[in-house]
gemmi code that builds the backbone of each chain (N, CA, C; Angstrom):
import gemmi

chains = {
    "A": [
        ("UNK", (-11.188, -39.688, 4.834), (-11.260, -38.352, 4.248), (-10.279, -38.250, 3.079)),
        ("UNK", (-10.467, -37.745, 2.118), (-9.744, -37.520, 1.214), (-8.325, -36.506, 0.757)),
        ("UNK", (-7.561, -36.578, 1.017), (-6.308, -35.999, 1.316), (-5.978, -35.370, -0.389)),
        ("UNK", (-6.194, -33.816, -0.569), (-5.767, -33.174, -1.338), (-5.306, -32.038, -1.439)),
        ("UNK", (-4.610, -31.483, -2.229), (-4.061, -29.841, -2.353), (-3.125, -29.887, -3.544)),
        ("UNK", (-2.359, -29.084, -3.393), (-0.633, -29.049, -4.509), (0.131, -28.825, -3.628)),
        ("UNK", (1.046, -29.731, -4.503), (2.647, -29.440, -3.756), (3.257, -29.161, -5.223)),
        ("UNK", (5.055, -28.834, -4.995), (6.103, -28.349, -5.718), (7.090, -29.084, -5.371)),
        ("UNK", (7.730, -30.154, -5.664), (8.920, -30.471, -5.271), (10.601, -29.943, -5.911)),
        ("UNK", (11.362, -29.866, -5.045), (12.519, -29.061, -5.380), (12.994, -30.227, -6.555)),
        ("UNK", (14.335, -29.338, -7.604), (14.763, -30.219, -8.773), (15.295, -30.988, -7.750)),
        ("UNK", (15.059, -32.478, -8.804), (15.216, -33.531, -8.415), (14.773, -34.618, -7.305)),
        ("UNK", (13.432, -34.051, -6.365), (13.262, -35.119, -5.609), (11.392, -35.439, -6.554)),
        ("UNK", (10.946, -36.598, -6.532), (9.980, -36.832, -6.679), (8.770, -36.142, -5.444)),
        ("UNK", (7.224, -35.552, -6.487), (6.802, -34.902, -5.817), (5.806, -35.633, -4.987)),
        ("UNK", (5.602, -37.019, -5.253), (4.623, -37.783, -4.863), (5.550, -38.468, -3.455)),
        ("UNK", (6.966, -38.637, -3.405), (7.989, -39.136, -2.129), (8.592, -38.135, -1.457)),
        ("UNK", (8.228, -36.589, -1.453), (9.183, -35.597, -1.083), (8.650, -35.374, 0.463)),
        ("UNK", (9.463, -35.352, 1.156), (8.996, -34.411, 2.445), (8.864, -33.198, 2.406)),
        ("UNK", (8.271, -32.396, 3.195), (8.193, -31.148, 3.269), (8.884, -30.311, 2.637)),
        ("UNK", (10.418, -30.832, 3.776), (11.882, -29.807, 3.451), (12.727, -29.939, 2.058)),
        ("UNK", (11.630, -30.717, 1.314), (11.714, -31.203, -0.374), (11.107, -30.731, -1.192)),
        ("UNK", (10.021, -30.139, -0.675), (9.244, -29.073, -1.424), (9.800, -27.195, -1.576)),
        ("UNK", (9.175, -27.330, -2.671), (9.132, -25.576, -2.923), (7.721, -25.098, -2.521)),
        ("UNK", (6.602, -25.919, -2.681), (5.398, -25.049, -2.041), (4.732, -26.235, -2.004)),
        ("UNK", (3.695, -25.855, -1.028), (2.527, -26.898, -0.421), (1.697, -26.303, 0.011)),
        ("UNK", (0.280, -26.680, -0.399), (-1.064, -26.057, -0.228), (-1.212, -26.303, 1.307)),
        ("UNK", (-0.471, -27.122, 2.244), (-0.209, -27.376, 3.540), (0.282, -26.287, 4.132)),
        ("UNK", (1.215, -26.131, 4.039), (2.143, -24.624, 4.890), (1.272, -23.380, 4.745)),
        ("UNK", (1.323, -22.981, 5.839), (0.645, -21.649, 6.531), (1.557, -20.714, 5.887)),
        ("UNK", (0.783, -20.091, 4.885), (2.074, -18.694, 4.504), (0.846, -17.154, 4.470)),
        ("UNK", (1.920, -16.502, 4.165), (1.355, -14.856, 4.650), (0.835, -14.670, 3.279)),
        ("UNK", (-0.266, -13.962, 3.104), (-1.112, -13.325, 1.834), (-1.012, -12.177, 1.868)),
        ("UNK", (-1.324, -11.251, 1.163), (-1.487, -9.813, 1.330), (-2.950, -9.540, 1.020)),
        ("UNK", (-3.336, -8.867, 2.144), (-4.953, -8.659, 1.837), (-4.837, -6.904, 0.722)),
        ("UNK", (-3.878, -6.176, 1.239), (-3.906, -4.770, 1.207), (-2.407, -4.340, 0.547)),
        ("UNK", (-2.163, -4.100, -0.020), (-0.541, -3.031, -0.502), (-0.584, -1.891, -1.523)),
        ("UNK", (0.313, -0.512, -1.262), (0.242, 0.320, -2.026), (1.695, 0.996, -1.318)),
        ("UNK", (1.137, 1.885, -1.533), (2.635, 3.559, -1.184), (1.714, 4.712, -0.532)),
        ("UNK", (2.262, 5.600, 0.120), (2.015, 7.012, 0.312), (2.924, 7.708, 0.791)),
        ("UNK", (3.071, 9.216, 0.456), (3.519, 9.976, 0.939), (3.051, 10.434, 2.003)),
        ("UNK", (4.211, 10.787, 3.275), (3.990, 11.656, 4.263), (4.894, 12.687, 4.733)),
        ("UNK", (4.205, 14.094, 4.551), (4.968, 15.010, 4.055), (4.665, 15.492, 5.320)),
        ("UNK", (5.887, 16.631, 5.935), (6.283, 17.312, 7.138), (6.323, 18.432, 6.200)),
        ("UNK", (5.404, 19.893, 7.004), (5.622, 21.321, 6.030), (6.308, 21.812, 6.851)),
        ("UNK", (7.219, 22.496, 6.565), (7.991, 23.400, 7.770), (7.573, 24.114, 8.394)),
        ("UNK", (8.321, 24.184, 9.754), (7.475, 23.956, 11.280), (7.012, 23.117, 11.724)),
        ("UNK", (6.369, 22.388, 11.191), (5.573, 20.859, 11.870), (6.534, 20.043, 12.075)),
        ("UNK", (6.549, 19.213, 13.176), (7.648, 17.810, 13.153), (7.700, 16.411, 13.190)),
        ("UNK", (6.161, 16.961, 12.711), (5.550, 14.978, 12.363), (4.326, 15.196, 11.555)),
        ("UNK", (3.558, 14.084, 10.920), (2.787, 13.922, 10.070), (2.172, 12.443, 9.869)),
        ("UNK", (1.161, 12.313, 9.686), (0.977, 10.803, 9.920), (-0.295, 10.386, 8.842)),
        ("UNK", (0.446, 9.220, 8.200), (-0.797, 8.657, 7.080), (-1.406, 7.841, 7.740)),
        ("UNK", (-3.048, 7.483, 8.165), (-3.732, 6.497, 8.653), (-4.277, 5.572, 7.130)),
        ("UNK", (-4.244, 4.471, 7.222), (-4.868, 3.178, 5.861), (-6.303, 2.774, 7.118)),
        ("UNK", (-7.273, 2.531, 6.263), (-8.014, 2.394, 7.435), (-8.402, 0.774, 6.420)),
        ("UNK", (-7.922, -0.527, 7.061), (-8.265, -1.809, 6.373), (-9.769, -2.455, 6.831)),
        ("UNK", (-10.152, -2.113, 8.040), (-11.315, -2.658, 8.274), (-11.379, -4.037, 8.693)),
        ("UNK", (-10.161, -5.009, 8.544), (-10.274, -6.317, 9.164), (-10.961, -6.647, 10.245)),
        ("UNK", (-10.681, -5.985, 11.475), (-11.280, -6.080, 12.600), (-10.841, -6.820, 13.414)),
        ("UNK", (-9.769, -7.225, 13.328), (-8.366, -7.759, 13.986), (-7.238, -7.038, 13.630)),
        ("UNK", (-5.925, -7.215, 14.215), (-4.739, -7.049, 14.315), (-3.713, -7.557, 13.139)),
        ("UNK", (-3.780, -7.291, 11.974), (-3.540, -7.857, 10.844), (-1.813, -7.636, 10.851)),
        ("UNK", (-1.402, -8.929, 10.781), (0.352, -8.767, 10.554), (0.770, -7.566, 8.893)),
        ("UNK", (1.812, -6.729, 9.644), (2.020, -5.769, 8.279), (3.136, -5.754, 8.509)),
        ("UNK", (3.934, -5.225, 7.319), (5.050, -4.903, 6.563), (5.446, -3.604, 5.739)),
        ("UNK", (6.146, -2.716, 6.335), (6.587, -1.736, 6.071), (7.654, -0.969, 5.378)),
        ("UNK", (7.960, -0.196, 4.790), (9.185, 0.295, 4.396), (9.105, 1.759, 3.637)),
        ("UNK", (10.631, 2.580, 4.074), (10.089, 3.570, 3.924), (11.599, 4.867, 3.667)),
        ("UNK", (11.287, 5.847, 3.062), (12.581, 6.772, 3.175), (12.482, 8.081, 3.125)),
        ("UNK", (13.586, 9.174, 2.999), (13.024, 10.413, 2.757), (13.324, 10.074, 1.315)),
        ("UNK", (12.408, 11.348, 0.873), (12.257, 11.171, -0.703), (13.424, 11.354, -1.761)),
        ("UNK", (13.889, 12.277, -1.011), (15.442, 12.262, -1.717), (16.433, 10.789, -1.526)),
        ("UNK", (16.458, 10.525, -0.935), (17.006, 8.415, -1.078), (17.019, 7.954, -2.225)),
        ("UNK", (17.940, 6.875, -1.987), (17.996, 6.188, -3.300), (17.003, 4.683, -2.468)),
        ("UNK", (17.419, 4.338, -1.334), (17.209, 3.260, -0.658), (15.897, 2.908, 0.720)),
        ("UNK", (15.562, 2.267, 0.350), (14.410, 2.214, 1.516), (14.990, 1.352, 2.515)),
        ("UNK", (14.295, 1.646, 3.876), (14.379, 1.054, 4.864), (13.234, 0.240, 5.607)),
        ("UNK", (13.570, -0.697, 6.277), (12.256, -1.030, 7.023), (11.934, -0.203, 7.927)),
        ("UNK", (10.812, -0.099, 8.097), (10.164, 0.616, 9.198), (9.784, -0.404, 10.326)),
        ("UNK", (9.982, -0.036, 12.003), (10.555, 1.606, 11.902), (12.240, 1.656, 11.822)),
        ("UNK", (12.021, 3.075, 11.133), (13.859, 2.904, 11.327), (13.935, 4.476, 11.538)),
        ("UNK", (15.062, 4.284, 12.104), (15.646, 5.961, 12.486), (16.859, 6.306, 11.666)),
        ("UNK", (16.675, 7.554, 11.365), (18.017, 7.686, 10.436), (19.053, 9.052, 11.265)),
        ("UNK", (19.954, 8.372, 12.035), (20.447, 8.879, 13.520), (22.347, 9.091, 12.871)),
        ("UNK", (22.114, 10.012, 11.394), (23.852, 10.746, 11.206), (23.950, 11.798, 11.812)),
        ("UNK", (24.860, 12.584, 11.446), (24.948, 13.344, 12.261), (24.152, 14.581, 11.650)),
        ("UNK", (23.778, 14.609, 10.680), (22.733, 15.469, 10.010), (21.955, 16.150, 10.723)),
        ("UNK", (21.804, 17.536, 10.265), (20.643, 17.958, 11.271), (19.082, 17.738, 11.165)),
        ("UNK", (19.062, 17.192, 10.045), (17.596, 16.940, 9.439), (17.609, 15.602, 9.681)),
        ("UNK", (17.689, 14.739, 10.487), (17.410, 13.006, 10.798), (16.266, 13.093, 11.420)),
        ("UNK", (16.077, 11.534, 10.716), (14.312, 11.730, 11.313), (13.894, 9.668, 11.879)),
        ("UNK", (12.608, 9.859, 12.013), (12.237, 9.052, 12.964), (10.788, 8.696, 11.757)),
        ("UNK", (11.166, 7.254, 11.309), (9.787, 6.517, 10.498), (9.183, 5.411, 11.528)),
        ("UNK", (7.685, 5.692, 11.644), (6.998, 4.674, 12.857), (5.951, 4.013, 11.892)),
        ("UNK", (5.704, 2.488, 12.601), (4.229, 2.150, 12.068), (3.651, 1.764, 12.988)),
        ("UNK", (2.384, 1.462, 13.016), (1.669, 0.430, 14.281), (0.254, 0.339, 13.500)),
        ("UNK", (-0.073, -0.668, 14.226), (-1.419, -0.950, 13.533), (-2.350, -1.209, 14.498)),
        ("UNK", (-4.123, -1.171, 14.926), (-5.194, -1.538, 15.476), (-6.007, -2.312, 14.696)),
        ("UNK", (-7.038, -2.860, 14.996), (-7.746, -3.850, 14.114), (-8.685, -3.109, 13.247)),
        ("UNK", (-8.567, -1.752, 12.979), (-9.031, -1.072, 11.883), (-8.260, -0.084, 11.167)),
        ("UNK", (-6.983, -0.197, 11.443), (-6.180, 0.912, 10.942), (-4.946, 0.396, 10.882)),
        ("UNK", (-3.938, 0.927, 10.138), (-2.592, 0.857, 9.995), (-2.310, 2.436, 9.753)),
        ("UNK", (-0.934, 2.898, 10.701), (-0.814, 4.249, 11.185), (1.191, 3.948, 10.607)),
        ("UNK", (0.919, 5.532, 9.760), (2.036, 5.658, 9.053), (2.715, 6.796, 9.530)),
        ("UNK", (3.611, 6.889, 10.440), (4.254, 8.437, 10.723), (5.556, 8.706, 10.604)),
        ("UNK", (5.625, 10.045, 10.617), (7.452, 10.464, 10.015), (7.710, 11.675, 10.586)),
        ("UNK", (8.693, 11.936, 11.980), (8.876, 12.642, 12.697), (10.603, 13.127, 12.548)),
        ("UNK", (10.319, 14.206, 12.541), (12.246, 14.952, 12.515), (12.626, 15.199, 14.353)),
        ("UNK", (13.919, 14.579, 14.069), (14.542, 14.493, 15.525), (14.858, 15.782, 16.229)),
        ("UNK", (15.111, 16.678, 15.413), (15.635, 18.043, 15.822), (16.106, 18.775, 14.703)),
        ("UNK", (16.667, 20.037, 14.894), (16.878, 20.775, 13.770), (15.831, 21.914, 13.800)),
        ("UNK", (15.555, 22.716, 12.177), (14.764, 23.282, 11.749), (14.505, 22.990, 10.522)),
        ("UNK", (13.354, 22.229, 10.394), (12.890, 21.472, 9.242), (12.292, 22.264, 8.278)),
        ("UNK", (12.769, 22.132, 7.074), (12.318, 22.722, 6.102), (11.026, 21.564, 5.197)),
        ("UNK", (10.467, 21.799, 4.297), (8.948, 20.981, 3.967), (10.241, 19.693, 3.592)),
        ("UNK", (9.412, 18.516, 3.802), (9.941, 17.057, 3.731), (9.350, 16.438, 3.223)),
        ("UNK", (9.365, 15.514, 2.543), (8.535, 14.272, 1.900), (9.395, 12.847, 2.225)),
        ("UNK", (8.034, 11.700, 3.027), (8.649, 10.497, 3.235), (7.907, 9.895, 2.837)),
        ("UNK", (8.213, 8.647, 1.155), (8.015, 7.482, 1.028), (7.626, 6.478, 1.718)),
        ("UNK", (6.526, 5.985, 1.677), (6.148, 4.460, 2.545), (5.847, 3.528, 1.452)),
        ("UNK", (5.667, 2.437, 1.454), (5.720, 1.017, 0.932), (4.965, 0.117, 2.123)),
        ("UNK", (3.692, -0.063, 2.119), (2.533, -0.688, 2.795), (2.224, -2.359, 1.988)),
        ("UNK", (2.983, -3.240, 2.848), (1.942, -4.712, 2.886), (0.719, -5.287, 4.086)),
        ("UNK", (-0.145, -5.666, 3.909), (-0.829, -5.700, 4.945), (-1.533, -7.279, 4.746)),
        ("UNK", (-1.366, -8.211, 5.459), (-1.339, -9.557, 5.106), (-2.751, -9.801, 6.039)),
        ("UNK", (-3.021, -10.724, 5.361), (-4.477, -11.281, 5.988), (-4.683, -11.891, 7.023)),
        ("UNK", (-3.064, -12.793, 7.162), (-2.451, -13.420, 9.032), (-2.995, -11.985, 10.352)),
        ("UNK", (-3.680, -12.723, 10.814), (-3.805, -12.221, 12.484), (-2.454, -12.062, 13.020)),
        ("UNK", (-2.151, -10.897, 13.847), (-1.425, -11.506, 15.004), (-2.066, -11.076, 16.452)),
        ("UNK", (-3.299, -10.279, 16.249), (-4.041, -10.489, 17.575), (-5.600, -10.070, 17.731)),
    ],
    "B": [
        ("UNK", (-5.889, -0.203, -9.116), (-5.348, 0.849, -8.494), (-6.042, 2.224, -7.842)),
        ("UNK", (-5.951, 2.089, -6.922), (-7.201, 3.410, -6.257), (-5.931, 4.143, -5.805)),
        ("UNK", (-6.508, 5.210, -6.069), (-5.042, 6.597, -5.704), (-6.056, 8.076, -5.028)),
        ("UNK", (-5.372, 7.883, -4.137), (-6.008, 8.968, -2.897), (-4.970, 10.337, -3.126)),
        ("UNK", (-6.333, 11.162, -3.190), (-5.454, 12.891, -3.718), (-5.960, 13.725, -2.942)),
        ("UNK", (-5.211, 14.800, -3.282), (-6.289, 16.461, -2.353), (-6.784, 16.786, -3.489)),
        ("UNK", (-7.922, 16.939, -3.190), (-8.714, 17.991, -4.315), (-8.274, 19.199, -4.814)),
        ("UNK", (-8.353, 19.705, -3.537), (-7.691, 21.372, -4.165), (-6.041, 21.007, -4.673)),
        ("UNK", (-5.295, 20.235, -4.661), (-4.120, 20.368, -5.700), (-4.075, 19.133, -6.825)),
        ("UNK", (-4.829, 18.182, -6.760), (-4.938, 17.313, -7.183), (-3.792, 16.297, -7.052)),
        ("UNK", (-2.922, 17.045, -6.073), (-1.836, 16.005, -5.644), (-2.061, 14.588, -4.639)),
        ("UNK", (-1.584, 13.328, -5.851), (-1.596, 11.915, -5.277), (-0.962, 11.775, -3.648)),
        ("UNK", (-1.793, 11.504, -2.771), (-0.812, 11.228, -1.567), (-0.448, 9.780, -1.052)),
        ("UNK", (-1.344, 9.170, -1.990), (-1.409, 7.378, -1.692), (-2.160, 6.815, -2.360)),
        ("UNK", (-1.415, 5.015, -2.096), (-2.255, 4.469, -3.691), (-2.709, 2.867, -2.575)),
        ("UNK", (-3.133, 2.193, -3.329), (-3.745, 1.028, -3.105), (-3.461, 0.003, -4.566)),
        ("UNK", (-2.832, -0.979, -4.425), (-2.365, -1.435, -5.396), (-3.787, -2.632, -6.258)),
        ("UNK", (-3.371, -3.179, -7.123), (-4.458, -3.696, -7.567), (-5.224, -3.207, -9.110)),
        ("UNK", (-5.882, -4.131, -9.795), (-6.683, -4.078, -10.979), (-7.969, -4.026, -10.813)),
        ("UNK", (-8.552, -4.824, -10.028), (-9.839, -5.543, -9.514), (-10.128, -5.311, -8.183)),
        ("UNK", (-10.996, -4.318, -7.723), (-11.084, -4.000, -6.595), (-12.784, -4.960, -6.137)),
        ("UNK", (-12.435, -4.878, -4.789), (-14.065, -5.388, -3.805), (-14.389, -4.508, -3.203)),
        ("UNK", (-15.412, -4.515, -2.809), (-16.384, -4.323, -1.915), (-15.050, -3.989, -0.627)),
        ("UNK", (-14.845, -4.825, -0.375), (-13.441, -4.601, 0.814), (-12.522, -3.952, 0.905)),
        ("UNK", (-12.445, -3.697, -0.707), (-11.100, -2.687, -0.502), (-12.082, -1.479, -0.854)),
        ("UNK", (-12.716, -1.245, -1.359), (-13.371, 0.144, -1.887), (-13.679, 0.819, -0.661)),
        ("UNK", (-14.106, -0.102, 0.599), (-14.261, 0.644, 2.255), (-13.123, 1.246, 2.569)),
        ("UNK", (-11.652, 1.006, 2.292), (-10.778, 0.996, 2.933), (-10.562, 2.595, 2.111)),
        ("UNK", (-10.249, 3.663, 3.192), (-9.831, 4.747, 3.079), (-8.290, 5.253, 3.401)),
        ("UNK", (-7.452, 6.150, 2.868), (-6.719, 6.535, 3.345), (-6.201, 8.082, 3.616)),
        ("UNK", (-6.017, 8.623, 4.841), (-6.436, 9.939, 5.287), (-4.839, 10.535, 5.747)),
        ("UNK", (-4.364, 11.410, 5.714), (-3.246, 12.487, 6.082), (-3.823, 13.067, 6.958)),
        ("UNK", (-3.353, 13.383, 8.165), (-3.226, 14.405, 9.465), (-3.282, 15.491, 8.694)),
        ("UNK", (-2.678, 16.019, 7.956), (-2.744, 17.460, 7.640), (-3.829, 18.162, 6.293)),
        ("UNK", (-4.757, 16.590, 6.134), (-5.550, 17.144, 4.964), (-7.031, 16.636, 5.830)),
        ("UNK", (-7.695, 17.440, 5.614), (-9.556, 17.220, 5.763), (-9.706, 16.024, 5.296)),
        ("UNK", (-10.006, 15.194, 5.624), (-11.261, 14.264, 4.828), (-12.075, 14.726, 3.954)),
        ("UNK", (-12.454, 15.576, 3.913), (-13.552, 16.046, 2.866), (-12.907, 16.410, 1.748)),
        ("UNK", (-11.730, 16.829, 2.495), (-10.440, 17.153, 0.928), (-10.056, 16.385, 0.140)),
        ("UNK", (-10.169, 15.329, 0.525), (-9.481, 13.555, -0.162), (-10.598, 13.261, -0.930)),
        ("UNK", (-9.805, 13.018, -2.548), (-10.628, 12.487, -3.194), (-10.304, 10.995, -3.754)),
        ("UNK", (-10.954, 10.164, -4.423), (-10.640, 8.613, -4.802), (-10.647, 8.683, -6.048)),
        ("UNK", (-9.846, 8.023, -6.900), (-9.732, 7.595, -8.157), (-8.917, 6.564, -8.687)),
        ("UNK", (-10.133, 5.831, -9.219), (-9.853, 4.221, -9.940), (-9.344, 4.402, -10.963)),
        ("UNK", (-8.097, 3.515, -11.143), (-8.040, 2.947, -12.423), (-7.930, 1.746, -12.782)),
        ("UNK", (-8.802, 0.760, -13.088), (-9.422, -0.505, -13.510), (-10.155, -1.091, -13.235)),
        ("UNK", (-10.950, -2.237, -12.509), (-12.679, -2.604, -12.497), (-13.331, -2.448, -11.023)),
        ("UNK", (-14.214, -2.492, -11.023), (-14.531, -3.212, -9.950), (-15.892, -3.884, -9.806)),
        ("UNK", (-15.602, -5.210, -8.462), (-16.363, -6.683, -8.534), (-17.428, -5.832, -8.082)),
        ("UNK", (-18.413, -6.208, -8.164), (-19.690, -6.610, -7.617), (-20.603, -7.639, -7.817)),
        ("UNK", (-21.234, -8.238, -6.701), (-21.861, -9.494, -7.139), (-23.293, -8.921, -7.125)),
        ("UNK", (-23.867, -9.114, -7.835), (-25.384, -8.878, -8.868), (-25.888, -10.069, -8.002)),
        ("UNK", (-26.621, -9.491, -7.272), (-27.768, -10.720, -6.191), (-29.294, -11.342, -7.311)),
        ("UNK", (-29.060, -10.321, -8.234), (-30.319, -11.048, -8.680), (-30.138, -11.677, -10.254)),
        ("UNK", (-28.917, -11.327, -10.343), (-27.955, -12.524, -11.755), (-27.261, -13.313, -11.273)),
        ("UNK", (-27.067, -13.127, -10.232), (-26.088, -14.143, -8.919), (-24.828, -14.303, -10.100)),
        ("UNK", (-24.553, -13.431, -10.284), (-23.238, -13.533, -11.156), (-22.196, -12.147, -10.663)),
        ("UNK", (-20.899, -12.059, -10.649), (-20.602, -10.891, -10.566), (-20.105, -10.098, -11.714)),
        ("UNK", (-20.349, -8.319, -11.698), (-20.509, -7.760, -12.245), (-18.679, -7.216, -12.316)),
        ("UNK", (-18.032, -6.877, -13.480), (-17.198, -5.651, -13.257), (-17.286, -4.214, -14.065)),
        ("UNK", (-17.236, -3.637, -13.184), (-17.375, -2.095, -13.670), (-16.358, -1.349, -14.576)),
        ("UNK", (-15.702, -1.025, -15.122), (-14.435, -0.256, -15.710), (-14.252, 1.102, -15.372)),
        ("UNK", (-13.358, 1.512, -14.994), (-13.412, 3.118, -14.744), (-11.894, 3.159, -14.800)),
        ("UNK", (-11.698, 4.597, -15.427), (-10.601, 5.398, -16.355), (-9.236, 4.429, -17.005)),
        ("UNK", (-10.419, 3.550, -17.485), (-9.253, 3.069, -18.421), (-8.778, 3.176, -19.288)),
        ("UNK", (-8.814, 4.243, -19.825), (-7.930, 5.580, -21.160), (-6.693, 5.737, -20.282)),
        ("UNK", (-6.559, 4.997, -19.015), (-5.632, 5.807, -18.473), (-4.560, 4.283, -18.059)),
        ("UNK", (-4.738, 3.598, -18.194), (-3.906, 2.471, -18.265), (-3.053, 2.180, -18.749)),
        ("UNK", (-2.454, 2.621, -19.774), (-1.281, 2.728, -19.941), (-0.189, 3.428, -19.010)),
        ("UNK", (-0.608, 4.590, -18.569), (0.032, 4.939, -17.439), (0.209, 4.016, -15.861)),
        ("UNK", (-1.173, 3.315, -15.901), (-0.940, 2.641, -14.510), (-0.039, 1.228, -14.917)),
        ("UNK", (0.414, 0.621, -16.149), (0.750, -0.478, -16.511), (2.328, 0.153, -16.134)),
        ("UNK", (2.685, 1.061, -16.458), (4.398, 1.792, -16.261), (4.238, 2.031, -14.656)),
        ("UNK", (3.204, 2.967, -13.527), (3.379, 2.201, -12.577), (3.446, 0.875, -11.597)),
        ("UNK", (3.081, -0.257, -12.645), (3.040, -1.401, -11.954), (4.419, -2.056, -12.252)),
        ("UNK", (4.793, -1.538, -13.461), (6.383, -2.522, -13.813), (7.785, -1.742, -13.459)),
        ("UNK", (9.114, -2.407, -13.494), (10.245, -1.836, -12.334), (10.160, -0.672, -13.248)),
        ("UNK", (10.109, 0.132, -13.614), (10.899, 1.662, -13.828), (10.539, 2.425, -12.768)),
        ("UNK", (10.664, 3.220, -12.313), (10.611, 4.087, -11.063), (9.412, 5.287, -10.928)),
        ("UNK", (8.499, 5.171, -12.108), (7.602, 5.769, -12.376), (6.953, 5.855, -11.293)),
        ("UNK", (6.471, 6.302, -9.917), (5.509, 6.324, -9.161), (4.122, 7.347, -9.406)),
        ("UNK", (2.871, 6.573, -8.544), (2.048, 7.747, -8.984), (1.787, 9.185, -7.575)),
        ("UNK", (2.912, 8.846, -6.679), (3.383, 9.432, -6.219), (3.616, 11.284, -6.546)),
        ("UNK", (4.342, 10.814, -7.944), (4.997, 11.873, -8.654), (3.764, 12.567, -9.353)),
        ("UNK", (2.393, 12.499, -9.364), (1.309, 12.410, -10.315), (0.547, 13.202, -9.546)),
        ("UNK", (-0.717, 14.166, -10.502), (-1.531, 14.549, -9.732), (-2.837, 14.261, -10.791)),
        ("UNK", (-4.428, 15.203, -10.141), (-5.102, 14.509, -10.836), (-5.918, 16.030, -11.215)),
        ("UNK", (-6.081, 15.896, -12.590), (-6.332, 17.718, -12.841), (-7.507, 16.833, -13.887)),
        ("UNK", (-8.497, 17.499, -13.783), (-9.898, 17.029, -14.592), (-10.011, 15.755, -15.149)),
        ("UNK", (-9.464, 15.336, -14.201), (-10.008, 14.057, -14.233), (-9.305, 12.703, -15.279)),
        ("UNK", (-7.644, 13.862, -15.581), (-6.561, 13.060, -15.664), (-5.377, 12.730, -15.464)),
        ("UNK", (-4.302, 11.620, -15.467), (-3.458, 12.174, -14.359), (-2.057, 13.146, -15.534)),
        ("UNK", (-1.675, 13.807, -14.449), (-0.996, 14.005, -15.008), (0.780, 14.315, -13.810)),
        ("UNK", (2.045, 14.220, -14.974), (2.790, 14.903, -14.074), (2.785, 16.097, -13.223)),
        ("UNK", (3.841, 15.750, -12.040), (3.828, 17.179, -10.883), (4.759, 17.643, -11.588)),
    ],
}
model = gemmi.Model(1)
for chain_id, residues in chains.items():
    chain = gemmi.Chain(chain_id)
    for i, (resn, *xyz) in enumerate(residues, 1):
        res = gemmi.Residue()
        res.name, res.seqid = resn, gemmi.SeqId(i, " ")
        for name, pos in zip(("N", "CA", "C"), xyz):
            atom = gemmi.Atom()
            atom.name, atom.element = name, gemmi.Element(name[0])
            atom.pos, atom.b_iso = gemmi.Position(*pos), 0.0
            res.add_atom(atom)
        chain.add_residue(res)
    model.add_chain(chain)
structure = gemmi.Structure()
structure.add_model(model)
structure.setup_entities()
């Protein structure tokens, strides 16, 4: 059989003698793609204490994803999920989960009295299975 | 770039990244708990594939690309999101 693809070898080793752990890329190694990525907002109106963006991908499996996310006032994103647990009265709670037709985006306030909110998401959704 | 809005405010609530859309992604919807479905509207900005079964070639479509310059500043680092954007007759504009 005929043995082909690309490789990358790191500076200085030859790419035709390199092992693996000598390479920068190889059409060999199993790596993650992104089938799907974008942003959305998910906004809490006051009174409500959660809100939830559904992506509906359609794979039909369990597609490995990647998340991240903040309130809108932030300078900094976080991975999701993350809780943002100061002593603030407005801390809140960013979730993801996914089914083999959906990826589910939600943003829940821990307590307090929430006034209208806006939370940033940052959606990768890779073409790897994980079930 | 496909960017999901409410109709009645024309406010962006989510985007889908991309130039060249499929068949695959054009299925893929994205919906808010607190808005109707029927309320959500879609809008492209740049092609999309289709394969022509009887040119057996594929086709791309163009749609609102008067408006690309704007989506080229959301694709590169400045902080421009279309987030910040809404969509009023059918162009975008700032919130």
């Amino acid at each position: 059989m005929t043995d082909y693809g690309e490789k990358i070898s790191r500076d200085g080793y030859d790419v035709k003698t390199a092992t693996d752990k000598q390479l920068v890329l190889s059409s060999k190694f199993k790596t993650f793609t992104i089938t799907l990525s974008g942003s959305s907002n998910v906004s809490i109106s006051s009174g409500d204490y959660r809100n939830r963006v559904e992506i509906t991908h359609g794979l039909g499996y369990i597609p490995a994803f990647s998340i991240y996310g903040k309130e809108s006032t932030e300078s900094e994103y976080h991975k999701v999920p993350h809780t943002n647990a100061t002593f603030s009265i407005s801390f809140y709670f960013l979730y993801c989960w996914a089914d083999s037709n959906k990826i589910y985006l939600e943003a829940q306030f821990g307590s307090g009295s929430p006034a209208n909110k806006t939370f940033n998401f940052k959606y990768y959704i890779f073409n790897n299975q994980i079930a | 770039m496909i960017l999901f809005y409410q109709k009645k405010t024309g406010k962006i609530f989510a985007t889908m990244d991309g130039r060249v859309h499929d068949e695959k992604q054009l299925n893929c919807f994205i919906v808010d708990d607190q808005i109707d479905k029927e309320e959500i509207g879609k809008y492209i900005i740049g092609w999309i594939q289709k394969y022509n079964e009887k040119e057996k070639e594929t086709d791309k479509i163009g749609y609102n690309l008067d408006q690309f310059k704007i989506l080229e500043k959301f694709e590169d680092i400045t902080p421009e999101s279309p987030l910040d954007y809404k969509i009023i007759n059918g162009k975008l504009q700032k919130c």
